[in-house]
N, C-alpha and C positions, 0 to 999 in steps of 0.2 A: 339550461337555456340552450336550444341548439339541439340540434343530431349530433353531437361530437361526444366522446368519451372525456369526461374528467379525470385527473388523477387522483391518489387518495388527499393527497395535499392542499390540492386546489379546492376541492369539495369541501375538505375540513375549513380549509378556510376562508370559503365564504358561509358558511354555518358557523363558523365563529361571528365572524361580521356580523352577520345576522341577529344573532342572539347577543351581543355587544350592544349592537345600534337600541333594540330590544329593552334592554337594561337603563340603558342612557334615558328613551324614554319612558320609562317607570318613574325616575328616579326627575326627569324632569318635568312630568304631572303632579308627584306627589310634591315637588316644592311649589306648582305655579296660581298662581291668587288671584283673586278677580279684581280689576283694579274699576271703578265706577264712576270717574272720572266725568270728563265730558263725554266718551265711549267708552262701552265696557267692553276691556281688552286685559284676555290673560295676561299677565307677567308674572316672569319665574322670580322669584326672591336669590338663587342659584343662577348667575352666570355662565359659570362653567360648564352646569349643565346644557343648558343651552346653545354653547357655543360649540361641544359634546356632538350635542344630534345635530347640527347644522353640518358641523364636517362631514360627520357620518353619513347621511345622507346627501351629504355632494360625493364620497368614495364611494358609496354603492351606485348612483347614477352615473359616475365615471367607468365604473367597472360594467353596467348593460351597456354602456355608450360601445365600451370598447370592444364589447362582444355582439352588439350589433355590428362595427365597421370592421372585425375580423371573422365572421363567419359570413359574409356577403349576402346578410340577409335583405337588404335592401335590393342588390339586384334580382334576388331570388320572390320579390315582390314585383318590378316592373317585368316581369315572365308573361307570354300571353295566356298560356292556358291556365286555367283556377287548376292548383291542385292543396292538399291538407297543407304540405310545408307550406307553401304561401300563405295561407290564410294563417297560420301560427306564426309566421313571420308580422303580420302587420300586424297581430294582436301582439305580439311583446315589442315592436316599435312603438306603438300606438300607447302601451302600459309605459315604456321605457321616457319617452316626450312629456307622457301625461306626469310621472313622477318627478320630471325635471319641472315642468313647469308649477308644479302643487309647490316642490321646494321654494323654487323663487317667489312664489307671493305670499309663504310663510314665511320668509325671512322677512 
């Protein structure tokens, strides 16, 4: 994310994350059942899991959050002239919002 160098650390560990979060939902489709109710709305039988990927997906949107407002890509969006960084810029804001806001109306 970014023009910036990662370190080997940092990388590993958002590839961890990644493939954590990954796991999490595996693990909470394979438990989750259709409930037929007056709506039919998935529920997990599993808790946990659930509770799982909701974190997890609040710490990876906190984690774009935080590297949108330390790499200044937002200023580097109200720039006058169009250049490539900008337009990448507002594609991983524009991804980074849209993942925040998917979470909140999946919970």
């Amino acid at each position: 994310m970014g023009h910036v160098k990662k370190t080997p650390v940092e990388n590993s560990g958002l590839c961890a994350l990644m493939g954590i979060r990954t796991v999490a939902g595996v693990i909470f489709v394979a438990y989750a059942r259709p409930q037929f109710a007056p709506v039919c709305v998935a529920r997990s039988d599993l808790l946990a899991a659930s509770v799982a990927v909701m974190v997890l997906d609040m710490i990876i949107v906190g984690v774009v959050a935080i590297r949108v407002f330390t790499l200044g890509l937002l200023d580097v969006i109200r720039e006058a002239r169009s250049s490539t960084k900008q337009v990448q810029s507002k594609a991983l804001v524009y991804c980074g919002a849209g993942l925040f806001l998917w979470s909140l109306v999946r919970v």
